[in-house]
C-alpha positions in Angstrom: 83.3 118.5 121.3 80.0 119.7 119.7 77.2 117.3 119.2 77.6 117.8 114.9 81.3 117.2 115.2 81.0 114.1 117.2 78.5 113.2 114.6 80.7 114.3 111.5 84.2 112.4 113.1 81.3 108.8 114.1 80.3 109.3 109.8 84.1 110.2 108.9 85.9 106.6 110.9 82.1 104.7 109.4 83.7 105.6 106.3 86.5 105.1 106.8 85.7 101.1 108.3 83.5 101.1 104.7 86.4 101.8 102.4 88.6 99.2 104.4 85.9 96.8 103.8 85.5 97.7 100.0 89.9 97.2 99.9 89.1 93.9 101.5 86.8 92.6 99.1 89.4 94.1 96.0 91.4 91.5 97.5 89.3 88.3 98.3 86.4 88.6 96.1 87.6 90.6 93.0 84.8 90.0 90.9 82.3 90.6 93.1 84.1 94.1 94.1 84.2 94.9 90.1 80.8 94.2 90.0 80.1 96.2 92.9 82.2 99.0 91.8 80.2 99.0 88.4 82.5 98.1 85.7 83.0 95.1 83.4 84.8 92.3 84.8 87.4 91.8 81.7 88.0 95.7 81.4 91.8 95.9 82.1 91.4 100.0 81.4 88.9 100.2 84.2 91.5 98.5 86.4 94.4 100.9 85.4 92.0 103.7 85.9 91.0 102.5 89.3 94.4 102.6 90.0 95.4 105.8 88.9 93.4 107.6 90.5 94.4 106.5 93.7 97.6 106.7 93.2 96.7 110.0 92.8 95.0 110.4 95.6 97.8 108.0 97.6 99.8 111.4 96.8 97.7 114.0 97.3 96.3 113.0 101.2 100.0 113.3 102.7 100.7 116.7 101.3 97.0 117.7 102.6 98.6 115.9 106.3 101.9 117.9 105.4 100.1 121.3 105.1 97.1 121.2 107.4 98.7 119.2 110.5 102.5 119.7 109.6 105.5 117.1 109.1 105.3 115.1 112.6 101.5 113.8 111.3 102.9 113.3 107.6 105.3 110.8 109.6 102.8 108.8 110.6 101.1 109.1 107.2 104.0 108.0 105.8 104.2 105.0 107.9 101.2 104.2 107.2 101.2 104.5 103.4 104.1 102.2 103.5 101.7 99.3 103.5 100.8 100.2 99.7 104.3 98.9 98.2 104.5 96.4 100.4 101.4 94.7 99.4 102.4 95.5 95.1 105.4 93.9 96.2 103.6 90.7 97.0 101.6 91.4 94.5 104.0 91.4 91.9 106.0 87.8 92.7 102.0 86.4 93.3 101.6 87.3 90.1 104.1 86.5 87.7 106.4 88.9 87.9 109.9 89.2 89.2 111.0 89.1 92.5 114.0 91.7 91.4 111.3 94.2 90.2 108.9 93.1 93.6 112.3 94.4 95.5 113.8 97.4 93.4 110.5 99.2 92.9 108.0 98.6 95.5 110.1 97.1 98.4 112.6 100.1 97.8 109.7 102.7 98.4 108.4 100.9 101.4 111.8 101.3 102.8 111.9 104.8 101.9 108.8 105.7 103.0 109.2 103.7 106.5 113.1 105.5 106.6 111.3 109.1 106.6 107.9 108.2 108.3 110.2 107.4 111.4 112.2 110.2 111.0 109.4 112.7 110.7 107.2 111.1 113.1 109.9 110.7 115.7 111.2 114.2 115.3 
């Protein structure tokens, strides 16, 4: 490994650990992290945008996986992007709404995702 990629894959998992931190703080300080982020705390359309776009992105990085490292990585991808219904699940029932929606939408796509991240992964 060359002394720039070592430094470029050290900046990429730094960044990495940063986003997981800025996730974290979404979570347990939400005000704080709108503030951060630089929008209004009562803005409900800055929350749906924040959310669209990664959704977006939520979709676009596993066909980038899919296509650059082929379908035994997108496995793991898949596995790993499981974690995003799981936690709208919980989400949704810690939040007023119901737990048959929590299940039929986002449970159901955490199961599908874990369903084909195993079978790609461990093909």
């Amino acid at each position: 490994m060359t002394v720039l990629t070592a430094v470029a894959l050290a900046v990429a998992i730094a960044g990495c650990l940063f986003i997981l931190s800025i996730g974290a703080r979404f979570l347990l300080a939400p005000r704080v992290a709108l503030t951060g982020f630089g929008v209004p705390q009562d803005d409900p359309r800055a929350l749906t945008n924040i959310k669209g776009v990664r959704d977006i992105t939520s979709g676009i990085v596993p066909l980038v996986v899919l296509a650059a490292a082929g379908q035994h990585a997108l496995g793991w991808v898949l596995l790993a992007a499981a974690i995003t219904p799981v936690g709208d699940a919980l989400i949704v029932t810690r939040n007023g709404g119901t737990v048959r929606h929590a299940l039929s939408v986002h449970a159901s796509t955490a199961a599908v995702l874990v369903v084909a991240g195993l079978l790609l992964a461990l093909s």
